[in-house]
C-alpha positions as CSV (number, residue, x, y, z in Angstrom):
1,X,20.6,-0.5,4.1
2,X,17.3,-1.0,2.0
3,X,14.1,0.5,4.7
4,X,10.9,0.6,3.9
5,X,8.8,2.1,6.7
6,X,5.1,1.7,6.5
7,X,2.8,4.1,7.9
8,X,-0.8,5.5,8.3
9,X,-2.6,2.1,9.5
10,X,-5.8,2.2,12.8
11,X,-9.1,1.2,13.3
12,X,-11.6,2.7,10.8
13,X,-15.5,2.7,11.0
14,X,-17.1,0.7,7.3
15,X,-17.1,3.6,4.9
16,X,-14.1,5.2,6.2
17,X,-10.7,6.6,4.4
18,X,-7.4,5.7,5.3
19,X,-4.3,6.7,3.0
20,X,-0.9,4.8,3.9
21,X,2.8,6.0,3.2
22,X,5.8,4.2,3.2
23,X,9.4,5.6,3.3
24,X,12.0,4.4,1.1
25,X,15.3,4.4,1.9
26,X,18.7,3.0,0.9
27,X,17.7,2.2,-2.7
28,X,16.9,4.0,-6.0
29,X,13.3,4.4,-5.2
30,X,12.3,6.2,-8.6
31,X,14.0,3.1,-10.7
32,X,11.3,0.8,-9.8
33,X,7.9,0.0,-10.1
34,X,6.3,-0.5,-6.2
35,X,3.4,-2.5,-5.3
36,X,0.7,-2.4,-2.0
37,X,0.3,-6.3,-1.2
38,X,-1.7,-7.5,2.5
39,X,-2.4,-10.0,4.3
40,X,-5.9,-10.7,5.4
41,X,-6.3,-12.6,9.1
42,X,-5.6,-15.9,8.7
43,X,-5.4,-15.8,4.9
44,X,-2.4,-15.2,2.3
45,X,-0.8,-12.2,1.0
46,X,-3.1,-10.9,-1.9
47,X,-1.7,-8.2,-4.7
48,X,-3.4,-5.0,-3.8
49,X,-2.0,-2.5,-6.3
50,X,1.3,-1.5,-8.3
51,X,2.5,2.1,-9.4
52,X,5.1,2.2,-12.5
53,X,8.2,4.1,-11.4
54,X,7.3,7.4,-12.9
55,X,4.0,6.9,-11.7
56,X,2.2,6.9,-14.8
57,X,0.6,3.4,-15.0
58,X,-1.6,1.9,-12.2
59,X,-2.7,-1.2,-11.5
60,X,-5.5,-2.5,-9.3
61,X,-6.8,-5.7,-8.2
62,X,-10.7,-5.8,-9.0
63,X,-11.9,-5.7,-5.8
64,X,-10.0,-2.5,-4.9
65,X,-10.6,-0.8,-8.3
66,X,-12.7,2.9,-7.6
67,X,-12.0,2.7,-3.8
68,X,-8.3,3.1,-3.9
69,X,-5.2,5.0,-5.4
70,X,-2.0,4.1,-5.5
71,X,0.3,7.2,-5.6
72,X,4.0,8.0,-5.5
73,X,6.5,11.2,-4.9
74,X,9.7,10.3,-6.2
75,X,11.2,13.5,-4.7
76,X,10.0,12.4,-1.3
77,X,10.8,8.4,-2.0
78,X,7.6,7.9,-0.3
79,X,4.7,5.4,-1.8
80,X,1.2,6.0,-0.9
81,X,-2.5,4.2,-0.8
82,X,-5.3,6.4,-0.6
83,X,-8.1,4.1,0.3
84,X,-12.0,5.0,0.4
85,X,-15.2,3.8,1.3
86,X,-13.4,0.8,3.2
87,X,-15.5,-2.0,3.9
88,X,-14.3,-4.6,6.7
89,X,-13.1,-7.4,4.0
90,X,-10.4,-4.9,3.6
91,X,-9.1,-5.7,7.0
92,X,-5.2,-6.6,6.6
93,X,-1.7,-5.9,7.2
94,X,-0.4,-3.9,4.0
95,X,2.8,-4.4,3.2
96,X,4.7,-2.2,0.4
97,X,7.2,-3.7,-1.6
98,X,9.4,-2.8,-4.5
99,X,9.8,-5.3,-7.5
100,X,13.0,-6.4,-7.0
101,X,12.2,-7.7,-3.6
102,X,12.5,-5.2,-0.7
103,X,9.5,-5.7,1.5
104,X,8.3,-3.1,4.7
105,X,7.1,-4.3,8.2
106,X,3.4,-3.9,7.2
107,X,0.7,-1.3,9.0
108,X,-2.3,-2.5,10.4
109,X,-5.7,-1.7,8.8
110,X,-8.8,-2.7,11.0
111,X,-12.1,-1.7,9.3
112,X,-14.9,-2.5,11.8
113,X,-17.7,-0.8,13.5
């Protein structure tokens, strides 16, 4: 069955780097495009990033743009989000999700001193 196994979430000091992975499994990974989306305490899920499926074409939301990096290894069906210089408004559960609907548990991301 479809899996999508996020990884690579804790508690980071402001400042901080954190880079997330999430396994695919159980569908063509390298067909589609994937996307970062989280969920801010008490808010709504926000679009965080997408990656096109050969990984050529990024896309940020502004507030993200120069901090983070989307990234994906289609040999490994893994997606990744290298995120720098974290700030605590970044504090969510980060979901990955493909765009034909498959969605991850989410990982924690805490960014507090």
């Amino acid at each position: 069955q479809v899996q999508l196994v996020e990884s690579g979430g804790g508690l980071v000091q402001p400042g901080g780097s954190l880079r997330l992975s999430c396994a695919a499994s159980g569908f063509s990974f390298s067909n589609y495009f994937m996307s970062w989306v989280r969920q801010a305490p008490g808010k709504g899920l926000e679009w965080v990033s997408d990656i096109k499926n050969n990984g050529d074409e990024t896309y940020y939301t502004d507030s993200v743009k120069g901090r983070f990096t989307i990234s994906r290894d289609n040999a490994k069906n893994t997606l990744y989000l290298q995120m720098n210089s974290l700030r605590p408004e970044d504090t969510a559960v980060y979901y990955c999700a493909s765009c034909v609907g498959h969605w991850g548990q989410g990982t924690q991301v805490t960014v507090s001193s």
